[in-house]
N, C-alpha and C positions, 0 to 999 in steps of 0.2 A: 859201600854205602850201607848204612843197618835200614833194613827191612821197615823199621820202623818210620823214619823220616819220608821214607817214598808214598808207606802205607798211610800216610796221617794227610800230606801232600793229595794224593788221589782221593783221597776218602773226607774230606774238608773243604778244600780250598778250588777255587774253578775253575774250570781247564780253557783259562784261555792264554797261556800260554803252551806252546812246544819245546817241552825242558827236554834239555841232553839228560843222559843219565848220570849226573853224577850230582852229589851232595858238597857244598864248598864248607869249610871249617874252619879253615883260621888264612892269614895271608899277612905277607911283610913283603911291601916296595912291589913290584912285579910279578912277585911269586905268590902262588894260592897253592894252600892242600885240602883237597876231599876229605871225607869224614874217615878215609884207608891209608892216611897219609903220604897220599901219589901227591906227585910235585907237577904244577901247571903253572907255563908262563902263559901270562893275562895280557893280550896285545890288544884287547876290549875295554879293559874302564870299566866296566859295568854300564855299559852302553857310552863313554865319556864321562863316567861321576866322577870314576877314582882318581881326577888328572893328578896326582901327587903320590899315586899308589895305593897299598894299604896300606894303612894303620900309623902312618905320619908320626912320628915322637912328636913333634913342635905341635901339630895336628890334633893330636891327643890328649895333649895337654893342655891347648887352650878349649876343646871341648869340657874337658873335665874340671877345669876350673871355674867353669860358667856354669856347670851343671851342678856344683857345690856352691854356687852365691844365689843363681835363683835362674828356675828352670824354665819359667814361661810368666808371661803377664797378659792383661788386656794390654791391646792398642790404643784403650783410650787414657794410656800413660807414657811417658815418653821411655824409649831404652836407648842407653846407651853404645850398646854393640849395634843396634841398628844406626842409630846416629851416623857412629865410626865409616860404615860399609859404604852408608849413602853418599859421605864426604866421601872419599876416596871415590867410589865409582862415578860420582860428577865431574870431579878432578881430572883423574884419567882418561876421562871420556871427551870431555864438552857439553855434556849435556847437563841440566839444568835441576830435575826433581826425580824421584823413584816412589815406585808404589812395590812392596812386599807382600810374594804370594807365595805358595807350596811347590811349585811343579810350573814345566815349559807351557803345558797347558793353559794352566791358571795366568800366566805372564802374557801369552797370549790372548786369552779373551778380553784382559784389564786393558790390551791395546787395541782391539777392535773395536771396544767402549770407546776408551779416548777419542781415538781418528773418526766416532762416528757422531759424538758428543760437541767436538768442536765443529766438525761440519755445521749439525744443528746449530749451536747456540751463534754460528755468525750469517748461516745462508737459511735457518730453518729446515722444516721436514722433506723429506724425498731426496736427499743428496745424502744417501747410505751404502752407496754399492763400494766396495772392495775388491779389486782383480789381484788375482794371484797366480803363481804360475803353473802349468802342468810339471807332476813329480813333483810338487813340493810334499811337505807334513808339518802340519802346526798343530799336532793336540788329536788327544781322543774324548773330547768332551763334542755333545754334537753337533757345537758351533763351531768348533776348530776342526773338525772332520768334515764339514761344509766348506770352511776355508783350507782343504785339501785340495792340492789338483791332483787325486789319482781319483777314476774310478773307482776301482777296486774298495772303496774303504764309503762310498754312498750309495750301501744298503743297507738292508735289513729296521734302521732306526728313525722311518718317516715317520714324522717330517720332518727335514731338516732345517735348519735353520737358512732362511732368504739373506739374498743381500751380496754375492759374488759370483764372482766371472773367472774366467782363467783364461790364462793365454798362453803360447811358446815360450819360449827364453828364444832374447837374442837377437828378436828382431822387432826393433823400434816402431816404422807401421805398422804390425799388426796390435804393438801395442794402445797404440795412437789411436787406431781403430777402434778398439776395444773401448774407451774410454766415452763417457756419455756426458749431460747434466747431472743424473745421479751419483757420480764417481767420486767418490769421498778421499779414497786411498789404496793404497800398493804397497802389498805383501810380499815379501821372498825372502830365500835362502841367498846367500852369498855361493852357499857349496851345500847342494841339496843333498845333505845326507842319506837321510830312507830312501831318497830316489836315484838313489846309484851313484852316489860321491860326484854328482853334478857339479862342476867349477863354473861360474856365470862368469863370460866373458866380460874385460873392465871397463871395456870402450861401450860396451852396453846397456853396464851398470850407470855410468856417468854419464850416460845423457838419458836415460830414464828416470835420474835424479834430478838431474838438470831441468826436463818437460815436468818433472811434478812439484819442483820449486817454483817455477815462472807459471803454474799453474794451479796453485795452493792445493796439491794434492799429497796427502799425508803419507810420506814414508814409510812402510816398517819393516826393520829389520830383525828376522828372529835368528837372533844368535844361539839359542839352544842348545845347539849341540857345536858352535863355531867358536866359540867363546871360551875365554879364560885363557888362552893361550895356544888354543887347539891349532891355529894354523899360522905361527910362529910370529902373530901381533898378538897384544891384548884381547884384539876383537876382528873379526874378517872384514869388516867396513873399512878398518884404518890400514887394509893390503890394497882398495880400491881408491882411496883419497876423498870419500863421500861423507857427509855427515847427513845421517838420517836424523829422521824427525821424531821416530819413536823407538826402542833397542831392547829385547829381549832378551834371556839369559835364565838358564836353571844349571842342570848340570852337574858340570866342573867346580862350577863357585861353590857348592857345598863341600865339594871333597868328600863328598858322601851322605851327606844328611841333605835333606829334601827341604831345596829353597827353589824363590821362582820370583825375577825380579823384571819389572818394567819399567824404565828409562827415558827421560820425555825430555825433548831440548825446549829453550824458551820461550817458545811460541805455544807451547802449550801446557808449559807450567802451570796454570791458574784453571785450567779445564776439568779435574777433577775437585770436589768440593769434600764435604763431612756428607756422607752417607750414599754419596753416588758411587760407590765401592769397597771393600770391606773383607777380611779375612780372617779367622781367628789366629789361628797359626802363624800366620804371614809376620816375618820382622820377631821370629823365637829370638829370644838371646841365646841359645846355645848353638841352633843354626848358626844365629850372625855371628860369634864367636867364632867359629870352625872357617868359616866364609872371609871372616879378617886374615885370619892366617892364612889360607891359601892364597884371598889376593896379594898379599904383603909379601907372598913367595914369588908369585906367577908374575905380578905385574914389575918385575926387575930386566933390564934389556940383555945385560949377562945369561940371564935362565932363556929368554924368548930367543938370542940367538943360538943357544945349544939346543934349543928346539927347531928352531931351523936348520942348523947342521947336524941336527941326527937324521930331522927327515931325508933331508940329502942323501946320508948316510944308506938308512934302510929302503929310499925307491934305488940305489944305485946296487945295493944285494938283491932283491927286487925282481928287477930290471934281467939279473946275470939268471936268472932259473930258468929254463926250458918252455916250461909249461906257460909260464906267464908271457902275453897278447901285450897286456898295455898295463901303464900306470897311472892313476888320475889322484892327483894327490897335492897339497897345500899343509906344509907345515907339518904335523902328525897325525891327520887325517887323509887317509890311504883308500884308494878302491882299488883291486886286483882285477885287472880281466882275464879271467884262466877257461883252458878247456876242459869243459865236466861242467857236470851237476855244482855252483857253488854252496848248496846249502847241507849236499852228502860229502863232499871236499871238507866244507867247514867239521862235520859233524865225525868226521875219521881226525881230523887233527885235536878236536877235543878229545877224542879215547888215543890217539899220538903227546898227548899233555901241554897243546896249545889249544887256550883260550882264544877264539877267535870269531868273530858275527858276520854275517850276509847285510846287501842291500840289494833287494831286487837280485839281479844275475851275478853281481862282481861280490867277491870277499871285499871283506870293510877289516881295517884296524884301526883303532881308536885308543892306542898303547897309553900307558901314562905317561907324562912330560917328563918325569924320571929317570927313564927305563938309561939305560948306558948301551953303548955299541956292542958290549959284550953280550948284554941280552939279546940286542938286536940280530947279532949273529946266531944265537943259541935259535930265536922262534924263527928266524930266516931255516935253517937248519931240518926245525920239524915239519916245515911248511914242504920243504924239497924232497925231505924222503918218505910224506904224505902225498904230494903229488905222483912221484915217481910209483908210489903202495896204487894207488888209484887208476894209473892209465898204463899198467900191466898186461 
């Protein structure tokens, strides 16, 4: 790494992140090189962005053709690449309309609008509350960090935003319980990423769906980081058999570039109006351009089942390592449960030239949909004689 990119880093930018040390420079499909040109396999995404890798030809291309016809507009014109995504993504889904924002955040608060907006405008004020679950994360804006069930992340920024509850995973009276006259809607993860690659059990999910349909209480699903492919459907709801009421999504769908998308089935199609929401950025055409392509990739059943059968694949390498407890995993979203420190594990396999992220206590992979069995053996590989470096 030159001196200089660290020095400009620490000496500018705010330390709220904890960077490994190294500077990334360029990357094709799976692989990244540092600014020294050390070779790292990426079993990260860049937290799930890259599902298609880096740097896509097809990818690339329709970025850069959109970014030579016209690089952004107001919203208060129509665009065509956003057009495009929105068909498609009602199509494949079932649902009904889309609202275009930047980030899982911003998708997120435009849905705790909605489920709070249609409450109001059919039952009136005071039916605002929102229960969501312990271990979730929606967002670091400070009404998505409200709508957090960790501790940990409700300090320092009072006040917070009023209006949620939280409860377990998993079990239906307590949720039951939980529920009031002010109970608008239910938040959750399919597979609580941050919160340690949590898999919600399905007999759980469907009838928590089931009690908030027979009970007009608004779904939502944040697919954020479950989405585009990540656990070998299109979306984690359609591994459940549920149709939520509301569906989140950033990500993957960009393939890289910072999109942030909300999702509303027909019941509440007509609940957002002209000016009760709003984004500048939201619905770029070169986003939506990049976003077409990926989905036109991702959403093919041929690609979704080699996504499935690599996951297969990589918890069955996994699986054979020593060190590794358990596996919790769905599609190409992976938790390790290993002994040790996972975030000094992780952090010797980055200087071993695996890219690889923590959640809570378990290693996380979030490889791209791409990656081939040969890669998967290659980071399987680094992972074992970085375990084996570790518990010496």
């Amino acid at each position: 790494m030159t001196p200089n990119t660290k020095q400009l880093d620490q000496q500018y930018i705010m330390h709220t992140y904890g960077r490994y040390d190294v500077a990334l420079k360029s990357g094709k499909g799976v692989v990244a090189y540092d600014e020294d040109g050390k070779k790292y396999i990426d079993v990260s995404s860049g937290i799930g962005v890259n599902c298609l890798g880096y740097c896509d030809e097809g990818w690339v291309a329709a970025v850069t053709k959109q970014a030579q016809t016209i690089q952004h507009m107001s919203n208060y014109f129509y665009s065509e690449q956003a057009g495009r995504l929105a068909e498609k993504l009602c199509t494949l889904t079932g649902m009904s309309k889309i609202c275009f924002g930047n980030s899982g955040a911003e998708a997120n608060e435009c849905a705790i609008k909605i489920a709070r907006k249609y409450s109001f405008d059919k039952y009136g004020a005071g039916r605002n509350e929102i229960i969501t679950l312990r271990n979730s994360f929606h967002g670091r804006t400070v009404t998505t960090l409200s709508a957090t069930g960790q501790d940990v992340f409700h300090n320092f920024f009072f006040p917070f935003t009023e209006g949620f509850s939280f409860v377990e995973a998993g079990d239906m009276d307590v949720f039951k319980q939980a529920v009031t006259d002010k109970t608008c809607a239910v938040m959750l993860e399919m597979i609580q990423g941050e919160g340690g690659v949590n898999i919600l059990d399905k007999d759980y999910v469907n009838a928590l769906v089931s009690y908030c349909k027979k009970n007009d209480l608004v779904v939502i699903v944040d697919e954020v980081q479950t989405g585009i492919g990540r656990t070998g459907k299109l979306f984690a709801f359609q591994n459940y058999g549920v149709q939520p009421d509301l569906v989140t999504m950033a990500k993957g769908l960009g393939g890289g570039l910072p999109i942030g998308v909300c999702m509303c089935g027909e019941k509440l199609s007509e609940v957002m109006t002209p000016s009760t929401h709003g984004s500048t950025f939201g619905a770029n055409p070169v986003v939506c351009a990049g976003a077409n392509y990926v989905l036109d990739t991702v959403a093919d059943e041929n690609f979704l089942a080699a996504v499935r059968e690599k996951g297969d694949y990589l918890e069955k390498k996994l699986r054979e390592l020593p060190d590794v407890k358990n596996v919790r995993r769905m599609g190409l979203m992976v938790g390790i449960e290993i002994d040790g420190d996972a975030h000094d594990i992780a952090a010797k396999c980055v200087q071993n030239g695996l890219l690889i992220i923590t959640a809570k206590d378990v290693l996380r992979m979030l490889p791209p949909l791409i990656i081939t069995k040969e890669e998967i053996d290659e980071a399987v590989c680094i992972l074992k004689s970085t375990l084996e470096e570790c518990h010496k």
